[in-house]
DSSP file (Angstrom, degrees, kcal/mol; ACC not computed):
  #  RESIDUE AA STRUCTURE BP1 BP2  ACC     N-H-->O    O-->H-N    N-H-->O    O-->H-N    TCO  KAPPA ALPHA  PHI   PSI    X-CA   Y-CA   Z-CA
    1    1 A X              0   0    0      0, 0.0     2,-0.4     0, 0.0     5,-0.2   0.000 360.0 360.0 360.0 142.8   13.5  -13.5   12.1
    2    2 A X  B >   -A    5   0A   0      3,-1.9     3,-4.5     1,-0.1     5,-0.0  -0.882 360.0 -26.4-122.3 159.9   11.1  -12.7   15.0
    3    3 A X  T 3  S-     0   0    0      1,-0.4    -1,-0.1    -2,-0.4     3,-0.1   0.590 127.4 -47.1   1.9  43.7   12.7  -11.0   17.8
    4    4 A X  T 3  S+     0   0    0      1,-0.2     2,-0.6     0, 0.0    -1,-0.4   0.481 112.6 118.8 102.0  -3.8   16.2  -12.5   17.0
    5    5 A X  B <   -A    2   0A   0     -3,-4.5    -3,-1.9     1,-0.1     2,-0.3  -0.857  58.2-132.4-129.0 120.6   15.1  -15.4   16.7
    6    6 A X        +     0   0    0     -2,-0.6     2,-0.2    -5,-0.2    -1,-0.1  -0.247  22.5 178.6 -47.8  98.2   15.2  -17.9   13.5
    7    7 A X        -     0   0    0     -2,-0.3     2,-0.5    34,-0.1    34,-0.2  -0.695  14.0-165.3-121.3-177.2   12.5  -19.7   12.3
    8    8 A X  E     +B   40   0B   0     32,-2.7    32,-2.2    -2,-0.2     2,-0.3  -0.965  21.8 154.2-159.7 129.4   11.9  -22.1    9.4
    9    9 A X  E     -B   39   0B   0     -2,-0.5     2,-0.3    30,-0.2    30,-0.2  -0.918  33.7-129.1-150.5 178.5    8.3  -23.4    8.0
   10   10 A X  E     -B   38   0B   0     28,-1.0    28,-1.8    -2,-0.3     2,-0.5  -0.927  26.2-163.9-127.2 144.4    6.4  -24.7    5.1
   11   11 A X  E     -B   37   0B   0     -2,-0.3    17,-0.6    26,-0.2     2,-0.6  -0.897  13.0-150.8-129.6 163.7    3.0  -23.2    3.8
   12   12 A X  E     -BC  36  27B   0     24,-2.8    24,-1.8    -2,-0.5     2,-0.3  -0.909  15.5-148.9-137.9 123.1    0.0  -24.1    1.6
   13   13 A X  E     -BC  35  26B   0     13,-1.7    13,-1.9    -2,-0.6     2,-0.4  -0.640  12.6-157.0 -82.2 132.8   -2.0  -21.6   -0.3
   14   14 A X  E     +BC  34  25B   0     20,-1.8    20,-1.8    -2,-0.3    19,-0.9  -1.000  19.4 154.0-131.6 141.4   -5.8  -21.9   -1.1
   15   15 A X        -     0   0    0      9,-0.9     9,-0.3    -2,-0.4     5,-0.1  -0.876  39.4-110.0-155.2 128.2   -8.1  -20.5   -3.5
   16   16 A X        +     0   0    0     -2,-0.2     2,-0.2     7,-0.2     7,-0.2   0.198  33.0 179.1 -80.8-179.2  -11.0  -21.5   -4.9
   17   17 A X  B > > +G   22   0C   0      5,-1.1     3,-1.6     1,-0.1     5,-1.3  -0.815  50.2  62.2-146.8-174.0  -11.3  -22.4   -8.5
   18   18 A X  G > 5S-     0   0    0      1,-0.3     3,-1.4     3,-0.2    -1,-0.1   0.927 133.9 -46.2  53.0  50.7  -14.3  -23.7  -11.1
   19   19 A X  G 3 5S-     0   0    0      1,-0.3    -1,-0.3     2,-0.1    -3,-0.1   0.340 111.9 -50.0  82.4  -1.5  -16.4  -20.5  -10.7
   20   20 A X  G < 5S+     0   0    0     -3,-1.6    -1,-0.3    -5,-0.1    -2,-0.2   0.136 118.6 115.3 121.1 -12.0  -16.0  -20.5   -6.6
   21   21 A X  T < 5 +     0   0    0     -3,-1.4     2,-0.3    -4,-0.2    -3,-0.2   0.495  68.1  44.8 -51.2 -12.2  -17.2  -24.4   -6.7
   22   22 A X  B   < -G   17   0C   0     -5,-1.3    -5,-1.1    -7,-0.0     2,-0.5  -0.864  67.1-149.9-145.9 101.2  -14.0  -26.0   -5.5
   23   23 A X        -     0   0    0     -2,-0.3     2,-0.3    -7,-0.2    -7,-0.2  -0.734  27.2-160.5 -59.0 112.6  -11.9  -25.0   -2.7
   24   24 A X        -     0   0    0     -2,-0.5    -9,-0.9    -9,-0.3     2,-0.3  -0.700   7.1-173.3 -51.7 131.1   -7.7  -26.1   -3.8
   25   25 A X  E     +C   14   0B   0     -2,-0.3     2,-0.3   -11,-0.2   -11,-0.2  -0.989  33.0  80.4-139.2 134.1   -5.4  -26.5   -1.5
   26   26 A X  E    S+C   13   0B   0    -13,-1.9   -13,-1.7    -2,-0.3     3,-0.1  -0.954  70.7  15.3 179.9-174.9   -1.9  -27.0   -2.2
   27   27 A X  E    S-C   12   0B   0     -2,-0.3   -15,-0.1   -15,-0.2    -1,-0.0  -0.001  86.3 -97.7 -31.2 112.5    1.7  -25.3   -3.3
   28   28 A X        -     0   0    0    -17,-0.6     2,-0.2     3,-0.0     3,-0.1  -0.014  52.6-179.3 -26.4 166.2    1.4  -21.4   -2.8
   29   29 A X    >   -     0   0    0      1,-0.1     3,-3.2    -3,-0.1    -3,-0.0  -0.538  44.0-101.8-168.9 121.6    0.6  -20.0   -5.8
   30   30 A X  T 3  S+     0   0    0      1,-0.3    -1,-0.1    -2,-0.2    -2,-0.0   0.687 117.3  58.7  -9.8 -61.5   -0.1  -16.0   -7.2
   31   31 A X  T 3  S+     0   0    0     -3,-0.1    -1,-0.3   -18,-0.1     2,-0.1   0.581  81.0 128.1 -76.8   8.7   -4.1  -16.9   -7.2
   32   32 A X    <   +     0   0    0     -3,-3.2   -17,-0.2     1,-0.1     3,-0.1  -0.335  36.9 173.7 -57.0 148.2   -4.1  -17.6   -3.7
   33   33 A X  S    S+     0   0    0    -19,-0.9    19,-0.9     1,-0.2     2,-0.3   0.413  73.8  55.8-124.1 -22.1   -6.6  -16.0   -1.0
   34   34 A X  E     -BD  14  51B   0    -20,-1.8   -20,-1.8    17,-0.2     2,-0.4  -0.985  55.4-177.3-127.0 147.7   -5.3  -18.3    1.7
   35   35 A X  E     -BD  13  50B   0     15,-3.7    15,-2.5    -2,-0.3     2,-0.4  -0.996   4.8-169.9-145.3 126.7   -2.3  -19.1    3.2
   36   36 A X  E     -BD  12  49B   0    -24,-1.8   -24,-2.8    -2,-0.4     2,-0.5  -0.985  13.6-171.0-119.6 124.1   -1.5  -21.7    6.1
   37   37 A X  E     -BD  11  48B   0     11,-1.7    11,-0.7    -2,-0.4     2,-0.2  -0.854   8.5-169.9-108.3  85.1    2.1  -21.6    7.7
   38   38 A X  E     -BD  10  47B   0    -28,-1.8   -28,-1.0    -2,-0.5     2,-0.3  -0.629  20.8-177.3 -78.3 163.3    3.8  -24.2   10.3
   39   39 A X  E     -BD   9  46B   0      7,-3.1     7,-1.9    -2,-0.2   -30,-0.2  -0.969  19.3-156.0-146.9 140.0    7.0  -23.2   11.9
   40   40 A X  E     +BD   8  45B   0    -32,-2.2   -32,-2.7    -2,-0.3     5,-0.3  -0.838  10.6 174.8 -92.5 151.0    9.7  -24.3   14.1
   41   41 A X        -     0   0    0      3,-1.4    -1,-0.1    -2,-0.2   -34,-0.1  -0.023  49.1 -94.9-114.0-171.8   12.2  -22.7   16.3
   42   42 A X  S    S+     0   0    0     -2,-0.1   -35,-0.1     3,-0.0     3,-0.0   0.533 126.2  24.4 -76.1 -14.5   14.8  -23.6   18.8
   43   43 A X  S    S+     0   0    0     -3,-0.0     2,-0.2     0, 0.0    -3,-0.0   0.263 129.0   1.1-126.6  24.6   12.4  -23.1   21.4
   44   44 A X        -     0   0    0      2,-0.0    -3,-1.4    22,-0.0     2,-0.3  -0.898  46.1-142.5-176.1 156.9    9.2  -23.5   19.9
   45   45 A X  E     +D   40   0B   0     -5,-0.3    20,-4.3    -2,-0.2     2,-0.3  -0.851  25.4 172.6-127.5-168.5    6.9  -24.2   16.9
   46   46 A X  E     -DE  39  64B   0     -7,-1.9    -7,-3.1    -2,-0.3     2,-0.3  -0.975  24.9-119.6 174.5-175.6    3.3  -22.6   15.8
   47   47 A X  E     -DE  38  63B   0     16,-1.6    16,-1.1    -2,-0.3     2,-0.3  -0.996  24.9-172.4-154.5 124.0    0.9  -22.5   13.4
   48   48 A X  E     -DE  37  62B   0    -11,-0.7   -11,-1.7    14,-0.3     2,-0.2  -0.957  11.7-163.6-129.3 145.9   -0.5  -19.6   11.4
   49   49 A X  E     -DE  36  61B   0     12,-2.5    12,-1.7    -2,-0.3   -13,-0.2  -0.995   2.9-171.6-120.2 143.8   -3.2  -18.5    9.0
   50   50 A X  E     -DE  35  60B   0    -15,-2.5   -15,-3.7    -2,-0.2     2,-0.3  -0.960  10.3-160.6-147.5 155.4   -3.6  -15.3    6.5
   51   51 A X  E     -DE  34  59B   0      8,-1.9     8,-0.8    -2,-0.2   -17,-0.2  -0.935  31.9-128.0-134.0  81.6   -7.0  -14.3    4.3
   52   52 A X  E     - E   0  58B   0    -19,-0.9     6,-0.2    -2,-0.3     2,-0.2  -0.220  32.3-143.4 -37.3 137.6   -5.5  -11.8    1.3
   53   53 A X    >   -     0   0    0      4,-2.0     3,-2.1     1,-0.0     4,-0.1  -0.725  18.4 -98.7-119.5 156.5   -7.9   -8.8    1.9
   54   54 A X  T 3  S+     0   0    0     -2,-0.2    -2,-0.0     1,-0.2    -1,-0.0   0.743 120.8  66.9 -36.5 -32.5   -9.4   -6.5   -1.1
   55   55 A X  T 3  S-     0   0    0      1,-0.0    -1,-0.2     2,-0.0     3,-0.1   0.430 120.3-109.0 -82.2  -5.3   -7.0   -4.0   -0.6
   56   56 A X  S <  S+     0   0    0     -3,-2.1    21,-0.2     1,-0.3    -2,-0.1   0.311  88.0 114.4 105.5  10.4   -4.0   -6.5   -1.7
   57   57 A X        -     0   0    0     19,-0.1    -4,-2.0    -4,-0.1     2,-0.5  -0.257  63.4-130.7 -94.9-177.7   -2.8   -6.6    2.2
   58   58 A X  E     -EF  52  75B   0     17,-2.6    17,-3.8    -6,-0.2     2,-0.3  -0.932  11.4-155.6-153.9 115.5   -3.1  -10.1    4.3
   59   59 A X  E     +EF  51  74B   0     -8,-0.8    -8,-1.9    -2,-0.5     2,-0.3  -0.704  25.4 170.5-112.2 138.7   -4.7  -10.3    7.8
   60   60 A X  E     -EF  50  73B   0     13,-1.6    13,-2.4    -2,-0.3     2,-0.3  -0.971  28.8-160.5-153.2 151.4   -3.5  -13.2    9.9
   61   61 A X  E     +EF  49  72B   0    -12,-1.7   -12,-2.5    -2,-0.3     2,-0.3  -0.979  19.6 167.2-133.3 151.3   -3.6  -14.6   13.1
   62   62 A X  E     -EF  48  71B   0      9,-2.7     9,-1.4    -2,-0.3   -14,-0.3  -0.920  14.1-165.0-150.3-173.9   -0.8  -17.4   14.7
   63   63 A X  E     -E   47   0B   0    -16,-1.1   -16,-1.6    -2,-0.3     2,-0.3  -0.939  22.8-125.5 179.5 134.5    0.1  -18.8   18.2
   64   64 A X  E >   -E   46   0B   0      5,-0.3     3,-2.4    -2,-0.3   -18,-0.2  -0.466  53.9 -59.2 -95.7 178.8    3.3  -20.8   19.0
   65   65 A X  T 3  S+     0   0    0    -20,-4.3     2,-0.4     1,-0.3    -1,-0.1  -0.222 122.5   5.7 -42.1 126.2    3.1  -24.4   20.7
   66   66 A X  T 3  S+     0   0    0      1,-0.3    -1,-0.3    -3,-0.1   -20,-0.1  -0.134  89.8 139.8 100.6 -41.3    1.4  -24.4   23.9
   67   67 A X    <   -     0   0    0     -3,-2.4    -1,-0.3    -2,-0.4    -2,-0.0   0.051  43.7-159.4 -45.3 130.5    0.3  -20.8   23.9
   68   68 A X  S    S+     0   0    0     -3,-0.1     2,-0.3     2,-0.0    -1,-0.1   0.194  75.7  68.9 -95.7  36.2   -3.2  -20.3   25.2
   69   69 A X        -     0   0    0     -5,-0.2    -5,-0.3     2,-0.0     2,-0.1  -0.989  65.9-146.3-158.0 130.7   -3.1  -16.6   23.1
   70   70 A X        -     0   0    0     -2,-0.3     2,-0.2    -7,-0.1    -7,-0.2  -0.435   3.5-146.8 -99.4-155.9   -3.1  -15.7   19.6
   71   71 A X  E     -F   62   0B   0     -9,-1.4    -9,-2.7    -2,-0.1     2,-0.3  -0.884  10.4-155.1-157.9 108.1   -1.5  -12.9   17.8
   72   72 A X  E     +F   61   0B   0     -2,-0.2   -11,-0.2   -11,-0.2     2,-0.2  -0.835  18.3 172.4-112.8 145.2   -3.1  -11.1   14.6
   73   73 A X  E     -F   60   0B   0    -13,-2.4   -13,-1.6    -2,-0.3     2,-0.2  -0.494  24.3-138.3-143.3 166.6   -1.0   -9.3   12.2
   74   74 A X  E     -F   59   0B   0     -2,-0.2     2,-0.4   -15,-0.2   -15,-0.3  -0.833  11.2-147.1-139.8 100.0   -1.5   -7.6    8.6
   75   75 A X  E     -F   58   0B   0    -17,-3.8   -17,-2.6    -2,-0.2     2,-0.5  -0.744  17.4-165.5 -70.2 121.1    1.1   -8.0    5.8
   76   76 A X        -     0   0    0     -2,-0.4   -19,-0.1   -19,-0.2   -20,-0.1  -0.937  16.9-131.5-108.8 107.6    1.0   -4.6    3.8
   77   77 A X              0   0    0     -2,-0.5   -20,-0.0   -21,-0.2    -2,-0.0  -0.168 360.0 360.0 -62.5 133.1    2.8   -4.9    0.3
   78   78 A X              0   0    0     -2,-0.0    -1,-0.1     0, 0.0    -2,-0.0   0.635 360.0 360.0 -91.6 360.0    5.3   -2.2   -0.5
């Protein structure tokens, strides 16, 4: 929920693999380093990305449909 309001997406996680030769992209997964998120609303969809940072947190930016503005964010694990 974002300010009351429900939303519902799908994501795909990437990370590279074969010594840092091959970027994968696909089903999230624990060895991910990237994460891309669509979403829908009732009033709305968007599109997000987040880059897992050294410190085990995850810096993102997203923007809904239409918006000329993003909005960057930091997931901090607890």
């Amino acid at each position: 929920m974002i300010n009351g309001t429900k939303s519902v997406g799908t994501g795909l996680g990437s990370h590279f693999e074969n010594g840092g030769n091959t970027y994968v992209t696909g089903p999230a997964s624990d060895k991910d380093t990237g994460l891309a998120v669509g979403y829908v609303n009732k009033d709305s969809y968007g599109i997000c990305t987040y880059y897992r940072q050294a410190d085990g947190s995850w810096k993102g930016i997203w923007t809904y449909g239409g918006s000329q503005k993003i909005t960057s964010e930091t997931w901090t694990p607890q």
